[in-house]
C-alpha positions in Angstrom: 228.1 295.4 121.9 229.5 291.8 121.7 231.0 290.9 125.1 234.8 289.9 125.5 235.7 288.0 128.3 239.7 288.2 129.1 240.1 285.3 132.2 243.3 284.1 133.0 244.8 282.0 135.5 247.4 280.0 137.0 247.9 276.6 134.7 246.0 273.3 136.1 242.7 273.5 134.6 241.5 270.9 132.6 239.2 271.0 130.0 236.0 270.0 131.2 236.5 272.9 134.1 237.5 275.4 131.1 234.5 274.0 129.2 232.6 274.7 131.9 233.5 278.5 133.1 233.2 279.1 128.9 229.3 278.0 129.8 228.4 279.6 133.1 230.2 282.6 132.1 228.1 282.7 128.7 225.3 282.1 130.8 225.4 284.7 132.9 225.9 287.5 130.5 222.5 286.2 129.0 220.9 286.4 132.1 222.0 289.5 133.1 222.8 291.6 130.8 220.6 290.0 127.7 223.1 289.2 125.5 223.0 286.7 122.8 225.6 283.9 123.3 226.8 283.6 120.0 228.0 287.0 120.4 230.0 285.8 123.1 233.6 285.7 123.3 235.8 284.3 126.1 239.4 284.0 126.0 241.3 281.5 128.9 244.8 282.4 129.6 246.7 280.1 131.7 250.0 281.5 132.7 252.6 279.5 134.9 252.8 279.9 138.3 256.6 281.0 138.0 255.0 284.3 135.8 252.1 284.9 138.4 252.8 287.0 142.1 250.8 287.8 145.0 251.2 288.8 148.5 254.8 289.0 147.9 255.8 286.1 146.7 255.8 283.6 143.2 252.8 281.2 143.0 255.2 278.6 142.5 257.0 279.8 146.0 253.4 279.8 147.9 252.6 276.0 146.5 255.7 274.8 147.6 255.5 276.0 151.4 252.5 273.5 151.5 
């Protein structure tokens, strides 16, 4: 089984942090689950907050009541 990884989240990342969830989250499938990194895939979806909803309400609705 090679392991998929679908993550997405709101746009703002940059790409040291996206560099870095690619690694931990690589790293923790070896860990745990023994699996060999190169069989690894992880896929980063940013979608904007206009497109993304919770507790109601538009991401970009929440962010601007700040």
């Amino acid at each position: 089984m090679m392991p998929y990884i679908n993550l997405q989240i709101t746009k703002g990342a940059t790409r040291e942090q996206k560099k870095q969830i690619v690694e931990q989250f690589t790293a923790t499938l070896v860990n745990v689950l023994g699996k060999k990194p190169e069989h690894t895939h992880i896929v980063i979806l940013e979608i904007e907050d206009e497109n993304w909803g919770f507790a109601g309400i538009l991401t970009d609705d929440f962010r601007k009541q700040k």
